[in-house]
Structures are given as C-alpha cells and as structure tokens.
N, C-alpha and C positions, 0 to 999 in steps of 0.2 A: 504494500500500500504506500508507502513511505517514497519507494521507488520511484512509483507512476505516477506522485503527484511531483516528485521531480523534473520527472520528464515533462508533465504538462506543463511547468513553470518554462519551462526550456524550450518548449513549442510554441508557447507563448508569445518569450521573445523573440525565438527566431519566423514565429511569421508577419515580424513586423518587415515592410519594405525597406526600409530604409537597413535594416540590421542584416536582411537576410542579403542584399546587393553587395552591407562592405565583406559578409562573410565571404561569397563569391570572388568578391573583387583581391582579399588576402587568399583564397584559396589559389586564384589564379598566378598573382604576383607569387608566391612563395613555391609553390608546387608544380604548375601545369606552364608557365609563360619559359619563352625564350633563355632569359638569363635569370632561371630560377635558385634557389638555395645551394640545392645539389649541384650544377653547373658552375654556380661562383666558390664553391667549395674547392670542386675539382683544380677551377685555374689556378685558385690560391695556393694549391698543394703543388701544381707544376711550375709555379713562379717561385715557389720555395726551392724548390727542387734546381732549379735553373741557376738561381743565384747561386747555388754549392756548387754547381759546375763551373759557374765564372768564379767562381774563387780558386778551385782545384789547376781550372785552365791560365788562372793570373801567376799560381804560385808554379805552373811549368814553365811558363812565359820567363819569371824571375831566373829561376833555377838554367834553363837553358843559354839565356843572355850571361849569367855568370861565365858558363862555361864556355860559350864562345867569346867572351870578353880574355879567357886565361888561354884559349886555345890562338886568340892572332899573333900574336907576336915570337910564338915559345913554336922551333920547329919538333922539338922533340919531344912535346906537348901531344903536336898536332900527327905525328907519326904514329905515337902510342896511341891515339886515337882512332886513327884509321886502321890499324891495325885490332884494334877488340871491337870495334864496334862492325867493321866493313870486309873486314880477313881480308885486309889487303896483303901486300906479300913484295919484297925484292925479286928483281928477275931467277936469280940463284936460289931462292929459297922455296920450300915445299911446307904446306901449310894442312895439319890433317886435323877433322874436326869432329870429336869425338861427342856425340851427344849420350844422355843419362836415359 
C-alpha cells in the first residue's frame, strides 16, 4: 500500500507537462543525444591516454637528442654506435649474430 501510493505521488508529478518535457529533455541530453555522458567519458579517457603518450614520446624526443648531441662530434662514439645498433662491420671483419 505504502508502495503504490508512492508511485501515484510520482505519477502525479510526472504527468505534469512541463516536468515530464525536462524529464525527456535530461533523458535525451545525458543518454540518447550525440555527445552524450558515455561519449564525453570515452574522449576524456582517450585524451588522458594521449597526453601519456606525448609525454612518453617528449621524454624519447629528450633522450634521443642527448644522444645525438654526444654522438656528432666523438668518431669513436659514432662507430660504436653503428656498430651495436646497425652490425655495421670493416671490410676485413666478419660479424656473427647470435640470437637467444
């Protein structure tokens, strides 16, 4: 009993016009429209996500330019380098590459 007269209280208001349009009108805005809740959640999570890549990709940026800033000037720098990173190799030398 207690129930039902809740509900009618509830029915009540909601068949008034003007209550039952903003209900519709937040149903649509939050739920059913274009750039609903769900939707602006989503970006928010891929714009988060994105900014950790521009950060991960700033700090290779750093990290990179270090090391070509030590590798211009130093030849034996730059040899050791081409050499582990590229198996580059002297005419005379043989280079075996043993992988795990």
């Amino acid at each position: 009993m207690k129930m039902k007269r809740i509900l009618l209280a509830v029915w009540k208001v909601v068949r008034n016009k003007y209550v039952a349009v903003t209900l519709i009108f937040l149903l649509f805005i939050f739920f059913l429209g274009e750039n609903n809740v769900l939707v602006t959640h989503k970006l928010k999570r891929d714009v988060a996500e994105l900014n950790r890549e521009i950060e991960l990709l700033e700090n290779d940026i750093k990290r990179d330019s270090a090391e070509a800033e030590s590798l211009i000037g130093n030849i034996d720098a730059l040899e050791t380098y081409g050499r582990e990173h590229y198996y580059m190799k002297r005419d005379n030398e043989d280079i075996y590459i043993i992988k795990d």
